[in-house]
C-alpha positions in Angstrom: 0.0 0.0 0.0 1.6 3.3 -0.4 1.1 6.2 2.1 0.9 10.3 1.2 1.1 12.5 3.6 -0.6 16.1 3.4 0.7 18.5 5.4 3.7 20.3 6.4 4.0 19.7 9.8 5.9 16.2 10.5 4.1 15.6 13.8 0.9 16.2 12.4 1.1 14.3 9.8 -2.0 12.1 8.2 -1.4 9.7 6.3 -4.4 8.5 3.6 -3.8 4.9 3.3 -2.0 3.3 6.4 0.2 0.3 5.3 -0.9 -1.1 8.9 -4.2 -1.7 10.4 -4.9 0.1 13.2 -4.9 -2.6 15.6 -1.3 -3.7 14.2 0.1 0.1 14.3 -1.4 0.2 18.2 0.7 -3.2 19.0 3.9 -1.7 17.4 3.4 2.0 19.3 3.0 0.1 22.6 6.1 -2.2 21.5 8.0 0.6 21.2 7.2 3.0 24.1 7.7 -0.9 26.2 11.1 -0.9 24.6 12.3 2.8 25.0 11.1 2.3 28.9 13.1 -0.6 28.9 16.0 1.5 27.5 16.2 4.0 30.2 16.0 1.8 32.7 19.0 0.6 31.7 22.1 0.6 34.0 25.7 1.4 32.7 27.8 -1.5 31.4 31.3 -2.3 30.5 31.9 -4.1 27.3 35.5 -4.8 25.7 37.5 -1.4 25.7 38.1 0.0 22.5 41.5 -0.6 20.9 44.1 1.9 21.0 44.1 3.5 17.6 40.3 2.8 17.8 40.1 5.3 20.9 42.6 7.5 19.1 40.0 8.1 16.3 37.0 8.7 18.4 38.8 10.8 20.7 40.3 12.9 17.7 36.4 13.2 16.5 35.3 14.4 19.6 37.4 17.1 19.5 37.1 18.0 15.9 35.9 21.4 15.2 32.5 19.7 13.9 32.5 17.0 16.2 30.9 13.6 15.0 30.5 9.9 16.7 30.6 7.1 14.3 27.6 5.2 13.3 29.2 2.0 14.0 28.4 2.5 17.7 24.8 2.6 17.1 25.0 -0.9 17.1 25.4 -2.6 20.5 22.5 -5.6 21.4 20.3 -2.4 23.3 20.6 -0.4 19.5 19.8 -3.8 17.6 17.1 -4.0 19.7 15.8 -0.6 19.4 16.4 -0.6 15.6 14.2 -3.4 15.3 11.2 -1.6 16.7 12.1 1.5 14.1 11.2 -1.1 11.9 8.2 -2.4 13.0 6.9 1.2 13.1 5.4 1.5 9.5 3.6 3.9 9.3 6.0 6.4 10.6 8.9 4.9 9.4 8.1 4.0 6.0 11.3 2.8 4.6 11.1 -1.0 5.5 7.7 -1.4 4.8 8.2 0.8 1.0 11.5 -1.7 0.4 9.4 -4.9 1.4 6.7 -3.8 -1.2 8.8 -3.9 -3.8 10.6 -7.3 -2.9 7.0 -8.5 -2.8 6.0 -7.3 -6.4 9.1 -7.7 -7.8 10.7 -10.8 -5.8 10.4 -13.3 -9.0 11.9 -10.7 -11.7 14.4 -9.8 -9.5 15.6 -13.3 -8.7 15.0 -14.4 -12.3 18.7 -14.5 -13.6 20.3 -16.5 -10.9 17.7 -18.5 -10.6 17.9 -19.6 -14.3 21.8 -19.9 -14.0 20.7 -21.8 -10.5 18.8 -24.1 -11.9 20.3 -25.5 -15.0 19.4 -29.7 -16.1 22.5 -31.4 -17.3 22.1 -32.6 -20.9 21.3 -36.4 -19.5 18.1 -35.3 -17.9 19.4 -35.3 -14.0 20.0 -32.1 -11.8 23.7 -30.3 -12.6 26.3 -30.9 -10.3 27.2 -28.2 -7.4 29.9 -26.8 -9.8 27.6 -25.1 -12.2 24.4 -25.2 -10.5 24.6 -23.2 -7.7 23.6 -19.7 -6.2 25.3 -17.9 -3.9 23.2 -14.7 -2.2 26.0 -13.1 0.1 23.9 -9.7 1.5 26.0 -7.2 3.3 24.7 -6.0 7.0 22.4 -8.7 6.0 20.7 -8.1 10.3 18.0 -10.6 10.6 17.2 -10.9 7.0 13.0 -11.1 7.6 12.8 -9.1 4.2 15.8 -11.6 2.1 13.3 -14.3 2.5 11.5 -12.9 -0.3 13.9 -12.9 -2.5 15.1 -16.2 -1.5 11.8 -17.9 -1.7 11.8 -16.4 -5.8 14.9 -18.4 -6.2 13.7 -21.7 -4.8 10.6 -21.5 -6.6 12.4 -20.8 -9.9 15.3 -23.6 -9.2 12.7 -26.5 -8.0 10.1 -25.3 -10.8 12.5 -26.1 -13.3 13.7 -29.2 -11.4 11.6 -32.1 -13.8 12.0 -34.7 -10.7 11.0 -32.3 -8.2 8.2 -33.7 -6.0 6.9 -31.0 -3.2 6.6 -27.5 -4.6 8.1 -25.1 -2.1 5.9 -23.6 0.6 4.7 -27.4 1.5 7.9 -28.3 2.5 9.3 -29.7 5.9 12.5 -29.2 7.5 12.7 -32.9 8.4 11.2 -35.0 10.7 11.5 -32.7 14.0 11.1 -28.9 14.3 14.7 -27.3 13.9 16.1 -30.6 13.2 20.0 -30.8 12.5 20.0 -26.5 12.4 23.5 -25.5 14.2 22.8 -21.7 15.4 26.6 -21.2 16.6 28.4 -18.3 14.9 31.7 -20.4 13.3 32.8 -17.9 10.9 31.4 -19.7 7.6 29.6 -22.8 9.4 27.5 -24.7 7.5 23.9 -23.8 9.1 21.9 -26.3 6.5 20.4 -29.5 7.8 23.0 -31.9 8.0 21.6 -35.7 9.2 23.1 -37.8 6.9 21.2 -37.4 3.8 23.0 -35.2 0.6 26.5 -34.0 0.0 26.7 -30.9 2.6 27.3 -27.3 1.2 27.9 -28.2 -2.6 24.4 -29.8 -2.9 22.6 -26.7 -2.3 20.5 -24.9 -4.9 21.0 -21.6 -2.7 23.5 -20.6 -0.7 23.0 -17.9 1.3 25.9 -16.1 3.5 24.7 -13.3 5.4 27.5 -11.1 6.9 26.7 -8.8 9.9 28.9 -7.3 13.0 25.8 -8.6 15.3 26.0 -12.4 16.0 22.6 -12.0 17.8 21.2 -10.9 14.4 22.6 -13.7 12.6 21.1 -16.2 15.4 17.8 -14.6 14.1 18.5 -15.1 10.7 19.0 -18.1 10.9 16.0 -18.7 12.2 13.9 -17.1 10.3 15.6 -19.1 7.3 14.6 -22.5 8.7 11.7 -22.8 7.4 13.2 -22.8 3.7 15.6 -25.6 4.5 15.1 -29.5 3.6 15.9 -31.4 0.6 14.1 -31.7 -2.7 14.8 -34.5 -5.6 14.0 -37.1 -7.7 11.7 -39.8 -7.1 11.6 -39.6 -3.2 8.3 -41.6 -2.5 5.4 -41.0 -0.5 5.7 -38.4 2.0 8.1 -35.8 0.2 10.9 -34.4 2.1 11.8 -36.6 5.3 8.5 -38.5 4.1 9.6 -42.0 5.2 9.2 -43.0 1.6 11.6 -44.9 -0.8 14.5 -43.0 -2.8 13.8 -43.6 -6.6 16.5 -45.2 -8.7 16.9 -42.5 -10.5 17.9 -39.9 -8.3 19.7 -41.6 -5.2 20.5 -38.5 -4.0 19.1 -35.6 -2.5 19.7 -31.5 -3.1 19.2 -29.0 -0.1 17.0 -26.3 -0.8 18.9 -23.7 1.3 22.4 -23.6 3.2 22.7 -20.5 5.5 26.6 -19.9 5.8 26.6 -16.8 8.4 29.8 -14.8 8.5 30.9 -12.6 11.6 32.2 -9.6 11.4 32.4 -6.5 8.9 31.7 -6.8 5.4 35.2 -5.2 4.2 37.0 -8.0 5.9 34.3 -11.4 5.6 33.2 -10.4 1.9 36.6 -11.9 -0.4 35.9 -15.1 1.9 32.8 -15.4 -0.5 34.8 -14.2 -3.5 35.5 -17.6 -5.3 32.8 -19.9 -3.5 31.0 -22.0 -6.8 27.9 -20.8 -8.4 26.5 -17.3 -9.6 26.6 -14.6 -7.1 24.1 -12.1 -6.1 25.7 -9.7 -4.2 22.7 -7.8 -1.7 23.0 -4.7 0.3 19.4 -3.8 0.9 17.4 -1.5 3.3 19.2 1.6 2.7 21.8 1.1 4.6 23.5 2.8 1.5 22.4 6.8 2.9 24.6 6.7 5.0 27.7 6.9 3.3 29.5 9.3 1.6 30.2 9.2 -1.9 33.9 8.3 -1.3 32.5 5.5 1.0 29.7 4.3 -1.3 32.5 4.1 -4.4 35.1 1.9 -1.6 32.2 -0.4 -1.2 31.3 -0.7 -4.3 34.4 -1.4 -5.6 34.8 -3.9 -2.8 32.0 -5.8 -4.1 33.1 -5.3 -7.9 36.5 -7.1 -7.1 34.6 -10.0 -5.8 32.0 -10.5 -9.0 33.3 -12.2 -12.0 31.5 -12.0 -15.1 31.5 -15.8 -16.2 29.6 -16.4 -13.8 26.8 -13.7 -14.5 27.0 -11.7 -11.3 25.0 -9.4 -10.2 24.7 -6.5 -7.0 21.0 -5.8 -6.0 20.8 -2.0 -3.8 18.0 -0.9 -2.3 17.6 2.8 -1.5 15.3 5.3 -0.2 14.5 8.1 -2.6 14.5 12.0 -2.0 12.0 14.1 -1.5 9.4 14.4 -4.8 6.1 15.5 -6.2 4.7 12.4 -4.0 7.3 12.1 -1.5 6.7 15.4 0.6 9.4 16.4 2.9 7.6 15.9 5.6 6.5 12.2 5.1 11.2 11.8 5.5 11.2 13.8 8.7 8.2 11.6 10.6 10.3 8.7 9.7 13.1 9.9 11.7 11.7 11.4 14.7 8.4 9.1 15.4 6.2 9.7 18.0 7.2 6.6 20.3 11.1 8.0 20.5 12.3 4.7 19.6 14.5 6.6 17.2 15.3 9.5 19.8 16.5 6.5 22.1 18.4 4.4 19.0 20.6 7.3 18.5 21.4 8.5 22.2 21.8 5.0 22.8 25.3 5.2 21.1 26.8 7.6 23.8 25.4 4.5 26.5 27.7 2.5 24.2 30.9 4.6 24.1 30.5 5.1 27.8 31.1 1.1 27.7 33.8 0.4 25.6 35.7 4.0 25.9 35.3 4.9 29.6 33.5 7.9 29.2 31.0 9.4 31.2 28.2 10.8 28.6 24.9 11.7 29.7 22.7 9.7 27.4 19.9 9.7 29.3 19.1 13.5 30.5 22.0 15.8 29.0 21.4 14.9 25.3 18.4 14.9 22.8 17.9 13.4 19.3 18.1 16.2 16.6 17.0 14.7 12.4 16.6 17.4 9.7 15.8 16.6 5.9 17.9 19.1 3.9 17.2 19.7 0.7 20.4 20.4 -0.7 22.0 17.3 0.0 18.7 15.2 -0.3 19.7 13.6 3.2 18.2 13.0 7.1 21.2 14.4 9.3 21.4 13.0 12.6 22.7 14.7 15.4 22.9 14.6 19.3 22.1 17.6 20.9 23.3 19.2 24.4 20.8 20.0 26.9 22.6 23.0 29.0 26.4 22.5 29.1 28.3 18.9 29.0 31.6 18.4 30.4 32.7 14.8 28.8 35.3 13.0 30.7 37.8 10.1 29.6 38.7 7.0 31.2 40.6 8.1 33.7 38.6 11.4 34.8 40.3 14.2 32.9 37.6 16.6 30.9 37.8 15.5 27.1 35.7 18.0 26.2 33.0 20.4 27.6 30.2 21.4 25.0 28.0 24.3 24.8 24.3 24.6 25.2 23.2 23.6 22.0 26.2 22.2 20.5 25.7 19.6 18.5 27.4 16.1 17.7 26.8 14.5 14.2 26.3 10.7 14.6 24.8 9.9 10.7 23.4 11.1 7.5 20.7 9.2 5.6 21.1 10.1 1.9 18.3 9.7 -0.5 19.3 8.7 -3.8 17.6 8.8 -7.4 18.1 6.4 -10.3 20.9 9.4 -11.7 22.4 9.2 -8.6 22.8 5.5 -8.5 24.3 5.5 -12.0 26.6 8.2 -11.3 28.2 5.9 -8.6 27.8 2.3 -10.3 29.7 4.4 -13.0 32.8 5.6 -10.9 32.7 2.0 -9.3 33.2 0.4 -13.1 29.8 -1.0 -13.1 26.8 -0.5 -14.9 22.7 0.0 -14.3 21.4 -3.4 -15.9 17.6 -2.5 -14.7 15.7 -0.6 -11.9 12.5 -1.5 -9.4 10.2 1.6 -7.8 7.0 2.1 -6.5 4.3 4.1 -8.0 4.6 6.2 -5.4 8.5 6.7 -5.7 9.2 6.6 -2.1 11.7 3.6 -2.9 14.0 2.4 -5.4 15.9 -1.2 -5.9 18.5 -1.3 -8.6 20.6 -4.1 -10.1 24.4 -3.3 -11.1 26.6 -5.6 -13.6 30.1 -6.0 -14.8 30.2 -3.8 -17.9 29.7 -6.5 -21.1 27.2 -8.7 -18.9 23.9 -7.7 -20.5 
């Protein structure tokens, strides 16, 4: 459903066609006020100190004429947490739910050329061997991945559709004979998280493999759930009951193919990503939910380059970003700022959250609960949300060991993240400087979002 809002207040905002029912938008509200209680109820904690040159940065960008805090400390287990409820708040924060439309409409044409190159018959009539059948969907910050499943379901429907021997069409499947049998949730740095009792060849008989790669091994344990439910085996000829049916294995096919291996990798993207780089099969390369934004462009080209070095075009390759657009005859200005400063302040408490978390791992003493608020602006120039912390009265921040690092001015201002909008120029402008190329583009009619797949140049 798509949402316009008509006015130009942001906290007065009323939105035509809610995306949620009301009872569903009541549940989430009261979610989220729970969880931001929860927040400041928290007590401080200590958490593994920051490395040297690690503390050397922040500390230099503390006392920076424009002082910023990275967005990397938004993420402790309280900010996952709190994110997650950003999420769930749709009809204020519009991005997920605008992103999730589109996977849903567009799910099967996105998928469609791995799936093909996924799903290839060998020229005798049985199912092509791991080394040119598979498809590997590595997705950067990949969190807990509830709106991959889309995509992921496209490319199992496509590779067992096309599988002649196939006998249970997805969706009726069973992940064997016992709820969460054989599923290994430990984060081992590239475990294999597929069912594993005996029955196939492991990894290399997997029509998908998919390799989520986030810094939050609590995220990944989520994922990895959620995923469950798309593992078991398909094949020829299995008799009776389908997967883990009890029923004879046809002559023809004596062995099984997963549907799905989840292969989670811990850690940042930069440094787990080449790990993927020459794993078999055709690669789609995901970085969804706009995680993009907040970058800038020397950032977005290093990470785009990063994954460029990793695609190879023999094997049909292919990057799928999803981004929020700016501001547009449909997209008022307004409708961005409500999605940043919601009513519950679950967002308010996600960003203050961070100076909780440097107060953990750097030994200062920030006020995150009464000396700071949450301050998001749209500007127009840059199409972005800019994120800052603001002081409330005057802030004397000390280090580790007691001295005053810095003391900051009513007013003064900290900036912890930007979250650029980008158009369909924009995204071609930076495929372009990365050396690759716009093959073909997703939005809604509305244009709040955008999805766009990039190629090696040559590939289509």
């Amino acid at each position: 459903m798509c949402v316009h809002y008509l006015c130009k207040d942001p906290k007065k905002l009323a939105p035509m066609d809610f995306p949620q029912s009301s009872l569903v938008v009541a549940e989430a509200e009261a979610g989220a006020r729970a969880a931001v209680r929860r927040w400041r109820g928290l007590p401080e904690y200590t958490a593994m100190p920051l490395a040297p040159e690690h503390l050397a940065q922040l500390t230099a960008a503390l006392l920076a004429p424009r002082p910023r805090i990275s967005q990397v400390y938004l993420y402790d287990a309280a900010g996952c947490e709190l994110y997650e409820w950003i999420t769930r708040l749709e009809h204020e924060y519009y991005l997920t739910a605008k992103e999730t439309e589109l996977l849903e409409e567009h799910a099967a044409d996105i998928a469609q050329p791995l799936a093909s190159a996924g799903a290839e018959a060998a020229s005798d009539g049985a199912w092509a061997a791991p080394s040119n059948g598979r498809v590997v969907v590595v997705e950067l910050g990949a969190g807990t991945g509830r709106k991959t499943l889309l995509l992921l379901s496209a490319l199992l429907r496509h590779a067992t559709h096309r599988m002649k021997d196939a006998v249970e069409p997805l969706g009726a499947h069973r992940v064997g004979d016992r709820a969460g049998d054989g599923i290994d949730h430990g984060m081992d740095h590239g475990m294999d998280h597929g069912m594993d009792d005996g029955i196939g060849d492991g990894v290399g008989d997997s029509l998908i493999t998919y390799a989520p790669i986030d810094v939050s091994a609590e995220s990944l344990e989520i994922n990895a759930r959620a995923c469950a439910p798309l593992l078991g085996y398909v094949g020829g000829g299995v008799g009776g009951g389908g997967v883990g049916g009890g029923g004879g294995v046809d002559s023809r096919a004596a062995r099984l193919t997963r549907r799905l291996t989840h292969r989670p990798l811990l850690g940042d993207f930069g440094a787990r990503l080449p790990e993927t780089r020459e794993w078999m099969g055709s690669h789609l390369y995901l970085y969804l939910g706009s995680s993009l934004g907040n970058f800038d462009d020397e950032e977005g080209l290093s990470l785009f380059r990063q994954v460029r070095a990793c695609m190879r075009p023999r094997r049909g390759d292919r990057f799928i970003v999803g981004v929020d657009a700016p501001h547009s005859e449909t997209k008022p200005v307004c409708a961005i700022e409500r999605a940043y400063n919601d009513g519950c302040g679950i967002t308010a408490a996600f960003t203050l959250n961070a100076l909780r978390h440097l107060n953990a791992i750097a030994g200062t003493d920030f006020d995150w609960r009464e000396g700071w608020r949450h301050v998001a602006e749209y500007s127009r120039e840059s199409e972005s949300i800019v994120t800052h912390v603001q002081a409330v009265g005057a802030q004397r921040v000390r280090s580790r060991d007691g001295q005053i690092l810095r003391v900051f001015a009513p007013g003064e201002r900290i900036f912890m993240e930007q979250s650029r909008k980008f158009s369909l120029e924009a995204m071609q402008r930076l495929a372009a400087g990365a050396g690759l190329e716009l093959a073909r583009h997703w939005t809604n009619r509305d244009k709040y979002h955008l999805i766009v797949e990039l190629v090696l140049p040559g590939t289509v």
